[in-house]
C-alpha positions in Angstrom: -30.9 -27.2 0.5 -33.0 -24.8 0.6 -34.8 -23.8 -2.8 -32.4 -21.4 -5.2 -34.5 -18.7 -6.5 -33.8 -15.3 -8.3 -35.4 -11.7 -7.0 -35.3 -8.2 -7.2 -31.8 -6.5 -7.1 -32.5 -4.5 -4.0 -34.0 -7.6 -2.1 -31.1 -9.6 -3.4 -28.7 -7.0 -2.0 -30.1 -7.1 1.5 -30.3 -10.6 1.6 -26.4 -10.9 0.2 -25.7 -8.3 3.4 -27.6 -10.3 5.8 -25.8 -13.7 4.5 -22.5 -12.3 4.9 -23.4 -10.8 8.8 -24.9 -14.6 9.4 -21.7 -16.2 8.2 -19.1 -13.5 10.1 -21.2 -14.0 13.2 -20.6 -17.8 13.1 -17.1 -17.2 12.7 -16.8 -14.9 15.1 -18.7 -17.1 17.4 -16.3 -19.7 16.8 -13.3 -17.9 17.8 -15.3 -17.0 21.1 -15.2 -20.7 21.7 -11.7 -20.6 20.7 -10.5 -18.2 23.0 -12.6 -19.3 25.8 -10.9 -23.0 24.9 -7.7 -21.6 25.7 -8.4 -19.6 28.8 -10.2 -22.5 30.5 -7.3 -25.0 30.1 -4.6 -22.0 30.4 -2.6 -22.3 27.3 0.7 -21.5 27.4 1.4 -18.2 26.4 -1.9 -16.4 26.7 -2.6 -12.8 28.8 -5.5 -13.9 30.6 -6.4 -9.9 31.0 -5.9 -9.7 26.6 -7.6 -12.5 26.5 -10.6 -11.7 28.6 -10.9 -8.1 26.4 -10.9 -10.1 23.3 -13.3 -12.3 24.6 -16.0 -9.7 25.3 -15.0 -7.9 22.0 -15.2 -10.9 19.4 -18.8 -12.3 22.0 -20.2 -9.1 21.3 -19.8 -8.7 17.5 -20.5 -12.4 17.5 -24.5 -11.7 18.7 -25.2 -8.3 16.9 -23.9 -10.2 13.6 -25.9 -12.9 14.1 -28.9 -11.2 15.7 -28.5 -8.8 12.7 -27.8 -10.7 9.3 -30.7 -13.5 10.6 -33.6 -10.9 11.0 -32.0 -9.3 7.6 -31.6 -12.7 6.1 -35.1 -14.1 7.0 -36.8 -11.1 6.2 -35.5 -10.7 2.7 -35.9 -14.5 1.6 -39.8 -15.2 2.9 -38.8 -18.7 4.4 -41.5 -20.2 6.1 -41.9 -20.5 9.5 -42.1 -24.2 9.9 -40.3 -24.3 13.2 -36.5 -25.1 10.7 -33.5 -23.2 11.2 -31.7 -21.7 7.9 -27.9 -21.1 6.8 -28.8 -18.8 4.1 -26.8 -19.1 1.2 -26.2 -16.6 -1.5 -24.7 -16.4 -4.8 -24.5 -13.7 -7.4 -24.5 -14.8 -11.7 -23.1 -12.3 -13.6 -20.9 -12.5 -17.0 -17.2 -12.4 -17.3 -17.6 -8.6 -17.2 -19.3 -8.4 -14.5 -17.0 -10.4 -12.5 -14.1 -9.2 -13.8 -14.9 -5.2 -12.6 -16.3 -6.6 -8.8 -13.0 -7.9 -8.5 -10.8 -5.3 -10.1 -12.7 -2.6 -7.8 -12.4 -5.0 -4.7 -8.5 -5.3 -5.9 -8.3 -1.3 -5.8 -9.8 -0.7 -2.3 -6.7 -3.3 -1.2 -4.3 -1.8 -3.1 -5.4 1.8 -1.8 -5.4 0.4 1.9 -1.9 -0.6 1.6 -0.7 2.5 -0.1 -2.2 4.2 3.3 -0.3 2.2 5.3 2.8 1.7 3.4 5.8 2.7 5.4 8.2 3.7 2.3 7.7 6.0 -0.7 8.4 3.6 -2.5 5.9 1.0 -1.5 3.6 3.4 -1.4 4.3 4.4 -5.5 4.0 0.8 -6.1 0.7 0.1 -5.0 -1.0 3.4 -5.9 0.0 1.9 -9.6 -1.5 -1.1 -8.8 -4.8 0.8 -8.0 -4.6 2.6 -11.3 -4.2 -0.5 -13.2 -7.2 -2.4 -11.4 -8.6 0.9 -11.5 -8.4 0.9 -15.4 -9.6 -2.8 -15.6 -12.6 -2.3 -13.4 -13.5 0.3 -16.4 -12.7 -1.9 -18.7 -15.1 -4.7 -17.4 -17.9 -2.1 -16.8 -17.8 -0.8 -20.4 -17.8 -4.7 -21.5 -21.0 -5.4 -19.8 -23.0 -2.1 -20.4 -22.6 -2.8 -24.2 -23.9 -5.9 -23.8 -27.6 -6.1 -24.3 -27.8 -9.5 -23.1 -25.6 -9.0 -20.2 -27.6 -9.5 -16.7 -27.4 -10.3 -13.2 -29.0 -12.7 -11.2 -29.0 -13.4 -7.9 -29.6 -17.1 -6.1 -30.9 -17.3 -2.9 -31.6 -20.4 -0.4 -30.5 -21.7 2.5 -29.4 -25.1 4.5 -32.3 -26.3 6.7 -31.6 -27.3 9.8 -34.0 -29.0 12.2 -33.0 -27.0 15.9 -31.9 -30.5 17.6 -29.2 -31.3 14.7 -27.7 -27.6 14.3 -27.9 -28.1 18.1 -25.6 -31.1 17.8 -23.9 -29.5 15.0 -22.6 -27.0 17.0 -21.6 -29.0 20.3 -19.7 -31.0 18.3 -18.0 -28.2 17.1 -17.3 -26.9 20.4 -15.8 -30.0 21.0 -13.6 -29.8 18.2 -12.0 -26.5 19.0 -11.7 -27.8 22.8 -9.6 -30.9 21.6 -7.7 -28.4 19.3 -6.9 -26.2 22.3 -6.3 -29.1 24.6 -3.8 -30.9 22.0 -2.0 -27.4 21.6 -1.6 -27.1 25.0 -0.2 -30.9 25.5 2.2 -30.8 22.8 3.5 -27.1 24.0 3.4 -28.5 27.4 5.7 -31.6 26.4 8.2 -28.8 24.5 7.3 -29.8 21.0 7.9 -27.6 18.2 5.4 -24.9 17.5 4.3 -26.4 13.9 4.0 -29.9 15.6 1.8 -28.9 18.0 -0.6 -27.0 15.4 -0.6 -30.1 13.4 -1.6 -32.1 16.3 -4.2 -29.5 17.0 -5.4 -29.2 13.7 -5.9 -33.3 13.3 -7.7 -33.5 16.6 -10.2 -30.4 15.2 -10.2 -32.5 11.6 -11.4 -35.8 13.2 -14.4 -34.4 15.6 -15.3 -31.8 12.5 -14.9 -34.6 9.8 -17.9 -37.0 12.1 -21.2 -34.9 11.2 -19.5 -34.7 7.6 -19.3 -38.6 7.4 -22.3 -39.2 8.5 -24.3 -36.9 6.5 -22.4 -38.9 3.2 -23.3 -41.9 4.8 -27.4 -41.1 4.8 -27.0 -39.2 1.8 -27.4 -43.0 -0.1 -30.4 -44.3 1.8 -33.0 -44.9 0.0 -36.6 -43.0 1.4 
């Protein structure tokens, strides 16, 4: 890993925006593969037309997060350009205070959302006090850590190195994985199993490819240079 260092607030806040964009974008790239998986081998139960649309969708927020949080990312942490690819990493140290009003406010957006699209009064009643409550909490937290003289945050930023012909590998192999997953899926549906059985099967197909790179990096982990 990367060196972990501390910044500026503002820098730290860019580079916590660009991390998240690099990591959806991943994500997002993944369920490309995913969906392309499936429409190559014709799983059972897929609109090809649906499926197309969601393809295009979920390819193009795939590149502008990754195109976006990467220039974001790089530019805010000053790696050098020794020819490595990065997974930036990010993580925020605050006190219990801290913590405790980030979540309570993150808990009150949720809470607000599903008042909004509550279909009963009475659901609606019930979250709206749960927004209040983490509403209050969130206060509470923020009075906790402006008293606090000694209260600060700090912000740790780094990422994974990757040389281009291992994250290269990296990600064919998990291709691979999600292409057994999809092909497993579609044998077991196509055999009449039940629906769990064949997302277990796919799931241990995805496990075994995914859990190779993981083995092996334990394995030279306890070489000696």
């Amino acid at each position: 890993m990367g060196a972990l260092r501390g910044g500026p607030l503002s820098a730290a806040a860019w580079f916590t925006i660009g991390t998240a964009l690099t990591w959806l974008g991943w994500a997002l790239a993944f369920r490309v593969v995913w969906l392309l998986s499936n429409l190559a081998i014709r799983a059972p139960g897929v609109d090809r037309q649906r499926g197309l649309k969601s393809l295009s969708v979920a390819g193009v927020q795939a590149a502008v997060a990754l195109i976006v949080g990467t220039l974001v990312a790089r530019a805010t942490l000053g790696a050098p350009d020794d020819g490595t690819w990065r997974l930036p990493l990010v993580w925020w140290v605050m006190p219990f205070s801290a913590w405790l009003a980030t979540f309570s406010v993150l808990f009150v957006v949720v809470s607000l959302i599903q008042a909004f699209i509550g279909f009963r009064d009475e659901e609606r009643k019930r979250h709206l006090s749960a927004s209040g409550a983490w509403a209050g909490a969130a206060l509470i937290g923020f009075v906790l850590f402006k008293r606090d003289s000694d209260s600060a945050i700090h912000v740790l930023r780094g990422g994974v190195p990757f040389h281009p012909a291992t994250a290269i590998a990296l990600i064919l192999l998990a291709i691979a994985a999600m292409a057994l997953m999809a092909i497993s899926s579609r044998a077991a549906g196509s055999r009449n199993l039940a629906k769990g059985v064949a997302a277990h099967l796919a799931l241990v197909a995805g496990s075994i490819v995914f859990g190779i790179p993981l083995i092996y990096l334990l394995i030279t982990s306890f070489k000696e240079d």
